[in-house]
C-alpha positions as a Markdown table, in Angstrom:
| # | Residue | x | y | z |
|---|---|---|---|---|
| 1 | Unk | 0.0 | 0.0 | 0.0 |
| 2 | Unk | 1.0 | 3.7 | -0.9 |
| 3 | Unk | 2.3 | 5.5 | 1.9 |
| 4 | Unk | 0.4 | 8.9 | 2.4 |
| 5 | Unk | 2.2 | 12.2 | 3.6 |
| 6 | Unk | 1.5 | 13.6 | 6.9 |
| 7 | Unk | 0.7 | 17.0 | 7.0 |
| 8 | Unk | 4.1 | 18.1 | 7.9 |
| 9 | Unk | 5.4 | 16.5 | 4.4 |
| 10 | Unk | 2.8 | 18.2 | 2.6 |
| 11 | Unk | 4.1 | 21.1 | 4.1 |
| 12 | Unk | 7.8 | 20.7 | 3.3 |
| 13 | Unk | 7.2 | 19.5 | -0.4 |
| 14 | Unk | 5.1 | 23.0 | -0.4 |
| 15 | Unk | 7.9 | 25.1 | 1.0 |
| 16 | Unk | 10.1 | 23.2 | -1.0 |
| 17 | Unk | 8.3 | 24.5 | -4.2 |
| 18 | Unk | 7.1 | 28.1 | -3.4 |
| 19 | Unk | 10.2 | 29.9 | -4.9 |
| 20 | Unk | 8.0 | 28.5 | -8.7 |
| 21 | Unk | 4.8 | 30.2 | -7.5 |
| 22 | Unk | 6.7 | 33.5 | -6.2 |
| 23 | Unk | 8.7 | 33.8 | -9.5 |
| 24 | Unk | 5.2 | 33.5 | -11.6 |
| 25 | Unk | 3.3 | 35.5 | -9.1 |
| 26 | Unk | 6.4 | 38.5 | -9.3 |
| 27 | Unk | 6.6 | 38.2 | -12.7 |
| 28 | Unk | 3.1 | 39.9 | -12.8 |
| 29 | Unk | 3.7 | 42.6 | -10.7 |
| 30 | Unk | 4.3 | 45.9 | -12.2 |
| 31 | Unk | 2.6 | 48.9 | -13.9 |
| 32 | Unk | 2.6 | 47.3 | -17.2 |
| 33 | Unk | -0.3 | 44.2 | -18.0 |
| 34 | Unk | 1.2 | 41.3 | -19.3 |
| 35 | Unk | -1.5 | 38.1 | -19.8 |
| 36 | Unk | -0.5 | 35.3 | -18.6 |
| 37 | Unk | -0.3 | 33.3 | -22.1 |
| 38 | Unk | 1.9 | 36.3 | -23.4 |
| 39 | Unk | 4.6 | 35.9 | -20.7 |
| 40 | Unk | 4.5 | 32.3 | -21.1 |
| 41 | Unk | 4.8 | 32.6 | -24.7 |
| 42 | Unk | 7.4 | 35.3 | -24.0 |
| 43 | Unk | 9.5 | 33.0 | -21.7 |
| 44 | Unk | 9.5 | 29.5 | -23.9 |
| 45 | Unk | 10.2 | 31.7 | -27.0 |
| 46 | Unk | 13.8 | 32.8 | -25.3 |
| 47 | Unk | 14.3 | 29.5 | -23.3 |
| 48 | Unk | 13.9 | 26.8 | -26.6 |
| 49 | Unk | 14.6 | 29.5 | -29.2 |
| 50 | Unk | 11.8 | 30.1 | -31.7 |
| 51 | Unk | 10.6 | 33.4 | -32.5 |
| 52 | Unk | 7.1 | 35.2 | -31.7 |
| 53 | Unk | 5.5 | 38.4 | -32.5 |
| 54 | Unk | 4.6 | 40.7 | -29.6 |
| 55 | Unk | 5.8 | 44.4 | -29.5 |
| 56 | Unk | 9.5 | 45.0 | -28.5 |
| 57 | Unk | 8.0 | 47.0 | -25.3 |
| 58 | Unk | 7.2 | 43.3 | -24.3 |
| 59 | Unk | 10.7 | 42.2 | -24.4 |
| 60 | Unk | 11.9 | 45.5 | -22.5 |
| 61 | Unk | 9.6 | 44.6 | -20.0 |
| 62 | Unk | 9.6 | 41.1 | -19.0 |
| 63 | Unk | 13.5 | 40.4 | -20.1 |
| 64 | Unk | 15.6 | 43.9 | -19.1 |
| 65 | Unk | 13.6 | 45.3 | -15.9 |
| 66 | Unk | 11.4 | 42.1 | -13.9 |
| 67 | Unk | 13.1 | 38.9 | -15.2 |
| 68 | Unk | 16.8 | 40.4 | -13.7 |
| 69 | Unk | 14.7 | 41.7 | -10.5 |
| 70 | Unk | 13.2 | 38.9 | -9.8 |
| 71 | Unk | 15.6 | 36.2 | -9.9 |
| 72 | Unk | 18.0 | 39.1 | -7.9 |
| 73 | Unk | 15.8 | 39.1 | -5.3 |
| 74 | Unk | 15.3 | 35.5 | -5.0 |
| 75 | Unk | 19.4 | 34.9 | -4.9 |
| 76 | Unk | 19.9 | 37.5 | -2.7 |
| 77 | Unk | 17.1 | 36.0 | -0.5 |
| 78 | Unk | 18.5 | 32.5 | -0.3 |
| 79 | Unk | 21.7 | 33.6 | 0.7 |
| 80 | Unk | 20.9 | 36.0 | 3.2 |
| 81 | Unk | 18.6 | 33.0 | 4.4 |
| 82 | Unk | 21.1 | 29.9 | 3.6 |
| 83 | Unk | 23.8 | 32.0 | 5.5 |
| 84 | Unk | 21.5 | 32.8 | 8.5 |
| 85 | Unk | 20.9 | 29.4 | 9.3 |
| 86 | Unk | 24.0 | 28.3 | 8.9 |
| 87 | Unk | 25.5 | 31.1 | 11.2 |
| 88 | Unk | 22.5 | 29.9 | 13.7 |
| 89 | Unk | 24.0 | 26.4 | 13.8 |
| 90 | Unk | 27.9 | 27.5 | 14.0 |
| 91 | Unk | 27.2 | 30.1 | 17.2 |
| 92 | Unk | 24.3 | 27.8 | 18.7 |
| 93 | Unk | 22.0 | 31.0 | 18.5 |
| 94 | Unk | 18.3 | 31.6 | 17.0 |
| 95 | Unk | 19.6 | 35.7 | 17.4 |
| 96 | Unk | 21.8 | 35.7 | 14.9 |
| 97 | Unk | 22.3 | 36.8 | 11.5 |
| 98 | Unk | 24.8 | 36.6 | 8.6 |
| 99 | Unk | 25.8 | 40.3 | 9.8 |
| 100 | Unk | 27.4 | 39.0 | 13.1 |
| 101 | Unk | 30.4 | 39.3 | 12.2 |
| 102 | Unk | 30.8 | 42.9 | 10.7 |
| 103 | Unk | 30.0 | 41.8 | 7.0 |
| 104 | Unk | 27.3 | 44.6 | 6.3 |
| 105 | Unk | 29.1 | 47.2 | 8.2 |
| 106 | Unk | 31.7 | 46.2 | 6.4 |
| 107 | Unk | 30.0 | 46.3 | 2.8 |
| 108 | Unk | 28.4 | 49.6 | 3.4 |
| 109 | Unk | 31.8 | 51.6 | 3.8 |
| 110 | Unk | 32.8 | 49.7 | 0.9 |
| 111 | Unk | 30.4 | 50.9 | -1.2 |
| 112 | Unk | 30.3 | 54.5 | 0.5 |
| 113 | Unk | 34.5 | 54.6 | -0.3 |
| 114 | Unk | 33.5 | 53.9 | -3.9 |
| 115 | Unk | 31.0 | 56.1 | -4.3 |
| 116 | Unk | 32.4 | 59.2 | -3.0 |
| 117 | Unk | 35.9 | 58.7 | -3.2 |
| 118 | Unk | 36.6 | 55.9 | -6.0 |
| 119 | Unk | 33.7 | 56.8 | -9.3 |
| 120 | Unk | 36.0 | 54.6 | -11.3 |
| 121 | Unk | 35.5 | 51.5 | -8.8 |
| 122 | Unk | 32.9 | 49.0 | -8.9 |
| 123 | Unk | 30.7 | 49.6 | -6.0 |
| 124 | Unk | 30.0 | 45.7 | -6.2 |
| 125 | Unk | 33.6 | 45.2 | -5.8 |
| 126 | Unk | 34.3 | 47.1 | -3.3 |
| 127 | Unk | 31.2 | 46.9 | -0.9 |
| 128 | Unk | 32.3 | 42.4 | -1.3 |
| 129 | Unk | 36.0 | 43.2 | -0.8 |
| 130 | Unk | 35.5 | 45.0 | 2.5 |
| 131 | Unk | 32.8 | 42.9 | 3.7 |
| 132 | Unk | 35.2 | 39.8 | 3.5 |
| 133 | Unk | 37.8 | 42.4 | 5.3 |
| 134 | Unk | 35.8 | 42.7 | 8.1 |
| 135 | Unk | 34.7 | 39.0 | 8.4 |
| 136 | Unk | 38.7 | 38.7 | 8.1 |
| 137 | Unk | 39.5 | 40.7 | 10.6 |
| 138 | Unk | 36.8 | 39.9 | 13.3 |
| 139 | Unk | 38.0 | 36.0 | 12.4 |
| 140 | Unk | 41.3 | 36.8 | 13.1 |
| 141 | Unk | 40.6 | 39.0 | 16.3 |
| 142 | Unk | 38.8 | 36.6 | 17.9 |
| 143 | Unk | 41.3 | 33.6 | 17.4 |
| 144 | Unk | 43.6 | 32.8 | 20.4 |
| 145 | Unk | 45.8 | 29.6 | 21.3 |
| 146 | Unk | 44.3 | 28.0 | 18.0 |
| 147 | Unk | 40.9 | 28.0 | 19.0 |
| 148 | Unk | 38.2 | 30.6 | 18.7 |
| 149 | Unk | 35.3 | 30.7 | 20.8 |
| 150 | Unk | 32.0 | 31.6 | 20.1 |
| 151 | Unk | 32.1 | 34.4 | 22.5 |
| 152 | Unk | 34.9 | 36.3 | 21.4 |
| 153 | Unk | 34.0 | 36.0 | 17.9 |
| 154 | Unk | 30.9 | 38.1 | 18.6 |
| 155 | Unk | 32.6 | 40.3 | 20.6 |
| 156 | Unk | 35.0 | 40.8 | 18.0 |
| 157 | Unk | 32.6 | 41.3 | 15.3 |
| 158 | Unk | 30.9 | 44.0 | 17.0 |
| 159 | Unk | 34.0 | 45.9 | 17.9 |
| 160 | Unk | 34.5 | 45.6 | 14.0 |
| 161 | Unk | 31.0 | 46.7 | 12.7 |
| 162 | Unk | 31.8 | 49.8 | 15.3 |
| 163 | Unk | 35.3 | 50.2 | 13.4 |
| 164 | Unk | 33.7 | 50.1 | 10.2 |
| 165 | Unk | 30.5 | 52.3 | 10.8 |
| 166 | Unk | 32.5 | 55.4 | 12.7 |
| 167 | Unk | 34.5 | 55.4 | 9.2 |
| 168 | Unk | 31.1 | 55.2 | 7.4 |
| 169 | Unk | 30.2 | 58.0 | 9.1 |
| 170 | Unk | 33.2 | 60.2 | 8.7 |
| 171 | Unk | 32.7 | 59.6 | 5.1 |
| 172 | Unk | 29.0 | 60.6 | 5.3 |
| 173 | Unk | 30.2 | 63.8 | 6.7 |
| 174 | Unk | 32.9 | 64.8 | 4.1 |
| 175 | Unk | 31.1 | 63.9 | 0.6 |
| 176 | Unk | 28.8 | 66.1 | -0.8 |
| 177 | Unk | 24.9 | 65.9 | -0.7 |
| 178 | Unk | 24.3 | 63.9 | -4.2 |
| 179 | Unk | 27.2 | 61.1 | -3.2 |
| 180 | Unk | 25.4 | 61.3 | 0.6 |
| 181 | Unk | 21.9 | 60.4 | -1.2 |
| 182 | Unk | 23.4 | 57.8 | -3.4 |
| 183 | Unk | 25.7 | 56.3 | 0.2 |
| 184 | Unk | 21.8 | 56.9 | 2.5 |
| 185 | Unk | 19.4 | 54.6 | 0.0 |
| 186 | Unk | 22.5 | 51.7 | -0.8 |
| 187 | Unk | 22.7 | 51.6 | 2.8 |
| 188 | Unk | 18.5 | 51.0 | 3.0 |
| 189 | Unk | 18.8 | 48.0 | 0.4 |
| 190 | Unk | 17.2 | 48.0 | -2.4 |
| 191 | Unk | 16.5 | 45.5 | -5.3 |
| 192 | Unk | 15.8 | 48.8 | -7.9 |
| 193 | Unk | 19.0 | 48.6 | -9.3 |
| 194 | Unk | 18.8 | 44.6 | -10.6 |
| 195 | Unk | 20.2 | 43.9 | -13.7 |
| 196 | Unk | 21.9 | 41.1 | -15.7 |
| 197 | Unk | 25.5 | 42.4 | -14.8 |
| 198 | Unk | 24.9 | 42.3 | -11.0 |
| 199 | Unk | 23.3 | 38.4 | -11.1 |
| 200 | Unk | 26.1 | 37.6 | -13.4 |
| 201 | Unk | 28.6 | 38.8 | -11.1 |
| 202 | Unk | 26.7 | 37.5 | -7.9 |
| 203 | Unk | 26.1 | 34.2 | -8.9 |
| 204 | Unk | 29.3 | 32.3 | -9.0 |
| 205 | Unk | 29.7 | 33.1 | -5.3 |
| 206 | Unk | 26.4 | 32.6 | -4.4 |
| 207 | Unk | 26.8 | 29.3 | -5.9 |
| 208 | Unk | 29.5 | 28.3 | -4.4 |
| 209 | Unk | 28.6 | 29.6 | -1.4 |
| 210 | Unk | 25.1 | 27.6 | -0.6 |
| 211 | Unk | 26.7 | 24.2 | -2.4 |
| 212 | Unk | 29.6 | 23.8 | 0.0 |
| 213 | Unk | 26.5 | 24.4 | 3.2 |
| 214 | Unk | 24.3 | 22.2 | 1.2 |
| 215 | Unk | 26.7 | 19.2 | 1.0 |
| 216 | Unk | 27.6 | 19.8 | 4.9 |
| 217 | Unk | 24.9 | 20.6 | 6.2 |
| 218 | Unk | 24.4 | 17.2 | 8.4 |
| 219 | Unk | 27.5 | 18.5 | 10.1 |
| 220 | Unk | 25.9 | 21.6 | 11.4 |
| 221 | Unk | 24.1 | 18.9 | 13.6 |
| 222 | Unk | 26.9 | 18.3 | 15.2 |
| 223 | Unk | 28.6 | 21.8 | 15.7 |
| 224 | Unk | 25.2 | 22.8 | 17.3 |
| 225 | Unk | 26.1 | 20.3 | 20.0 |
| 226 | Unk | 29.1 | 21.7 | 20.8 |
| 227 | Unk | 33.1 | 21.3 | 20.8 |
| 228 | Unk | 33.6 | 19.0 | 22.9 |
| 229 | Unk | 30.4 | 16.7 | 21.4 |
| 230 | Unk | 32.0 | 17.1 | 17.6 |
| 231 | Unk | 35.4 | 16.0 | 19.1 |
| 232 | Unk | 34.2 | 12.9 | 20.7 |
| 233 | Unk | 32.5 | 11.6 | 17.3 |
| 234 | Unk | 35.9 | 12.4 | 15.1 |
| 235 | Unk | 34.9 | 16.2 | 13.7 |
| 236 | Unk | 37.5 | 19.3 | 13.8 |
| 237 | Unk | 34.9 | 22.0 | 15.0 |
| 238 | Unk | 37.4 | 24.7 | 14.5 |
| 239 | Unk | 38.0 | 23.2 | 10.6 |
| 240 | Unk | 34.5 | 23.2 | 9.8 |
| 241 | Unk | 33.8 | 26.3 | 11.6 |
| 242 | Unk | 36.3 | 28.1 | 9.2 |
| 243 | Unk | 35.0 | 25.8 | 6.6 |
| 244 | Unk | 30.8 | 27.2 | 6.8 |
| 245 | Unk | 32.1 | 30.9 | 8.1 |
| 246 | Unk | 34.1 | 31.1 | 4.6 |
| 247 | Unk | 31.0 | 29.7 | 2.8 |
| 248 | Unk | 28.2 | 31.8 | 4.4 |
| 249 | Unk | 30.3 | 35.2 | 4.5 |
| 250 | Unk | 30.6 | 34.6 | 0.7 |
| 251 | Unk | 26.8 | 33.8 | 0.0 |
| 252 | Unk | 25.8 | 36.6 | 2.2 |
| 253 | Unk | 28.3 | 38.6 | 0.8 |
| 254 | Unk | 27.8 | 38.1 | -2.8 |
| 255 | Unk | 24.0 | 39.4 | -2.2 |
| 256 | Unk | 25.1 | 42.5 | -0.1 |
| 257 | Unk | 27.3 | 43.6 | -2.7 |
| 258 | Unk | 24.2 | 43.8 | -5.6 |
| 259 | Unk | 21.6 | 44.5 | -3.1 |
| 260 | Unk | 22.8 | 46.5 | -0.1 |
| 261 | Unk | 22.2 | 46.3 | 3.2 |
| 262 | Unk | 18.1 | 44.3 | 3.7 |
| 263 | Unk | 17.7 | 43.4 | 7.1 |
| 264 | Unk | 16.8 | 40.8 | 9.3 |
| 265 | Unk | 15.7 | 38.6 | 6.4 |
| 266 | Unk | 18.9 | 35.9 | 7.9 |
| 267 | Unk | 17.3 | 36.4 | 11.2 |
| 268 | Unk | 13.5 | 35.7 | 10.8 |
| 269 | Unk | 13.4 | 33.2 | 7.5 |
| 270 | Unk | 15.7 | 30.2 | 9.7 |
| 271 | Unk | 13.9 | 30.7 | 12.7 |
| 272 | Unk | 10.4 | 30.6 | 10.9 |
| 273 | Unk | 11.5 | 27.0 | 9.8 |
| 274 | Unk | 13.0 | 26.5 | 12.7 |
| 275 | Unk | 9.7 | 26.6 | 14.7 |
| 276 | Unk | 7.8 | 25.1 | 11.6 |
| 277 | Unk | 10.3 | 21.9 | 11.1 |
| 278 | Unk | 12.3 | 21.5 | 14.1 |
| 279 | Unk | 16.5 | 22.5 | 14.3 |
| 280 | Unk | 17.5 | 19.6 | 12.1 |
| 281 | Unk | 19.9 | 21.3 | 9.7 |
| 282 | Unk | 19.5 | 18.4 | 7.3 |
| 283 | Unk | 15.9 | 19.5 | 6.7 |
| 284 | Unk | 16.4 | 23.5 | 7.8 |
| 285 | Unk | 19.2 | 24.2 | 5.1 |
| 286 | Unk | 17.3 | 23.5 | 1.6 |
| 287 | Unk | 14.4 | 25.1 | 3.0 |
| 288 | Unk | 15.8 | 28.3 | 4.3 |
| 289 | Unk | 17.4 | 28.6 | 0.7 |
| 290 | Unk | 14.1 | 28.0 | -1.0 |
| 291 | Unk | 11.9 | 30.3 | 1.4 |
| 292 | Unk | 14.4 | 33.1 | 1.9 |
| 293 | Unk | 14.1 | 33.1 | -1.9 |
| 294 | Unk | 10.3 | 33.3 | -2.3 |
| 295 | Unk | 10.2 | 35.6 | 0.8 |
| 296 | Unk | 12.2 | 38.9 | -0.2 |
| 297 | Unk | 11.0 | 38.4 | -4.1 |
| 298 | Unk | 7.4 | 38.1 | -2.5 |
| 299 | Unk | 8.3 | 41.7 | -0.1 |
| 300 | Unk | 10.0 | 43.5 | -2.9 |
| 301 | Unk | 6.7 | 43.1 | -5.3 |
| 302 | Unk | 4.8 | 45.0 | -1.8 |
| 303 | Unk | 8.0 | 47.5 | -1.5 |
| 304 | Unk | 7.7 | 48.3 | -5.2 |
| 305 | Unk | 3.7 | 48.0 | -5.8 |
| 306 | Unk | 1.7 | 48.0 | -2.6 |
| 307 | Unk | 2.3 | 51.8 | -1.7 |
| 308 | Unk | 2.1 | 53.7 | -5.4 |
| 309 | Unk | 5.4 | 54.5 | -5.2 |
| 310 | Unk | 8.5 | 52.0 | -4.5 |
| 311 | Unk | 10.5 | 52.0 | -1.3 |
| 312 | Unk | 13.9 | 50.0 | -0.4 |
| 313 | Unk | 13.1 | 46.8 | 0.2 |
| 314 | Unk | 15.5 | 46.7 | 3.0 |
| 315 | Unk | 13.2 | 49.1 | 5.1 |
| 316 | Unk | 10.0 | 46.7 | 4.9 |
| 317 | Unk | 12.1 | 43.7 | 5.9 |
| 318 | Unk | 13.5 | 45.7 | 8.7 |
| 319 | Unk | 9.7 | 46.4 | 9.9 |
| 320 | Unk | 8.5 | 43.4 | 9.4 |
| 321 | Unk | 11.3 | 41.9 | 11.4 |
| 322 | Unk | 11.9 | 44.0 | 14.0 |
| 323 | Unk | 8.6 | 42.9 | 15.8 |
| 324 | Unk | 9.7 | 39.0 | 15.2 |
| 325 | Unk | 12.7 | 39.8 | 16.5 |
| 326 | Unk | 11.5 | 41.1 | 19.8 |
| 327 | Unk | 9.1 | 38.2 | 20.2 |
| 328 | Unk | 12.6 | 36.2 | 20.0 |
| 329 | Unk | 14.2 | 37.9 | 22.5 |
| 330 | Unk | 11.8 | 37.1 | 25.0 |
| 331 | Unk | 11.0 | 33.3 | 23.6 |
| 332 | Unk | 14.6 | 32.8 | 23.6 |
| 333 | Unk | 15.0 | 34.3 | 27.2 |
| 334 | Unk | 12.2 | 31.8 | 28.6 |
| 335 | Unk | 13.3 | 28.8 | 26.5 |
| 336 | Unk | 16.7 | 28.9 | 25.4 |
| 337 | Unk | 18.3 | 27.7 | 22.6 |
| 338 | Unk | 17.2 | 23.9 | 21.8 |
């Protein structure tokens, strides 16, 4: 006899499979009608290569300004989310996010040195180099005696994000007010700017990024134990520690760089699975890369169509998950970490 799924499969195989519904859904969104049958059309046309006749506005549309947005959005989603969870499992924590260790603080006076100091620079380049700097130097701060606690790495990484933020601000303060409004709304994180060059530059990273946590994931199971629990079944913690910090700062990187700073999406999306699936990290990695896709695609079509004008989607993630994250605090602080 066939085996039926429980509701809690169901669920998984539906979370699993949302990032196809929030691409169609998104792809809908936007001042400009497109039927159904047309973007279909429009899509199989470019994928298998025959040719169809619908106004070049069409192809404007569908292929330059929401296809890049979209799938943007969903990879900077998955590995704000991937990187969360993973972060999550490394520090034993349901508070933390991938900007623990100084990343974003890091990015933003990356891009705000490029912008107002370096025109000639990629902002993209420069906003990933000095995130990785600051991941760099909070890593190697917080390494003694060839170990580094968990402790001292978040200590370090918020005497680095203080490092990097008083230089933002002294940067703020000498530029002039055009280069200040371009530094103010990268900072707020937006998805406005998507286009075929950022995704192409992204995704390599991103890529590499979420494979290496996918493939390891089971061993986050056994980091969340602890130290002395990995070392009694044969695991380096501190290898793999380096090994999933390397991996998560560049998936969570990679999207800061093309998107800007959106927060809290790291913090709420692994803890939402968390409480819907348990803390298995087997089960809690695929899914956090699949809804933190659908999520911030699904908030970005509300920052950009829900208000008649379009504002940053790193501003309606940060209100929507401020609140969460205060219900955290106190959940945490009555139950701990389990």
């Amino acid at each position: 006899m066939r085996k039926k799924l429980s509701g809690k499969s169901l669920l998984h195989l539906f979370f699993l499979g949302l990032p196809v519904f929030a691409f169609f859904f998104s792809m809908f969104i936007g001042s400009f009608p497109v039927h159904p049958r047309e973007l279909l059309d429009l899509l199989a046309s470019h994928l298998f290569g025959y040719s169809t006749s619908y106004p070049e506005v069409y192809n404007t549309v569908i292929f330059q300004v929401r296809l890049p947005r979209v799938l943007l959005g969903m990879m900077v989603g998955a590995s704000l989310s991937i990187s969360g969870a993973t972060f999550q499992g490394i520090f034993r924590n349901p508070l933390v996010s991938p900007y623990i260790l100084g990343l974003s603080s890091g990015a933003a006076f990356g891009a705000a040195l490029s912008l107002a100091f370096l025109p000639g620079t990629s902002i993209q380049f420069a906003a990933f180099f000095f995130s990785l700097l600051a991941v760099g130097l909070t890593y190697f701060m917080a390494t003694t005696r060839r170990s580094t606690p968990v402790v001292s790495l978040v200590l370090a990484g918020v005497i680095v994000s203080a490092v990097f933020d008083a230089l933002l601000a002294l940067i703020q303060i000498a530029v002039n007010e055009r280069a200040l409004q371009s530094i103010v709304y990268w900072i707020m994180g937006s998805l406005g700017t998507a286009s075929w060059s950022k995704i192409y530059s992204a995704f390599p990273l991103f890529a590499l990024g979420c494979t290496v946590m996918l493939l390891l994931r089971w061993r986050l199971n056994v980091l969340a134990l602890g130290d002395e629990e990995a070392r009694s079944v044969g695991l380096n913690p501190e290898l793999y520690k380096i090994v999933f910090i390397i991996a998560a700062s560049l998936a969570a990187s990679s999207a800061v760089a093309v998107a800007g700073v959106i927060g809290l999406v790291g913090l709420i999306v692994p803890h939402m699975l968390r409480m819907l699936f348990g803390p298995d990290h087997r089960t809690l990695i695929p899914l956090s890369l699949t809804f933190g896709a659908s999520f911030l695609v699904l908030v970005d079509d509300f920052a950009r169509a829900g208000m008649g004008f379009e504002v940053p989607v790193g501003v309606i993630t940060t209100l929507v998950g401020a609140p969460f994250f205060a219900y955290l605090l106190r959940s945490v602080r009555s139950g701990g970490w389990e």
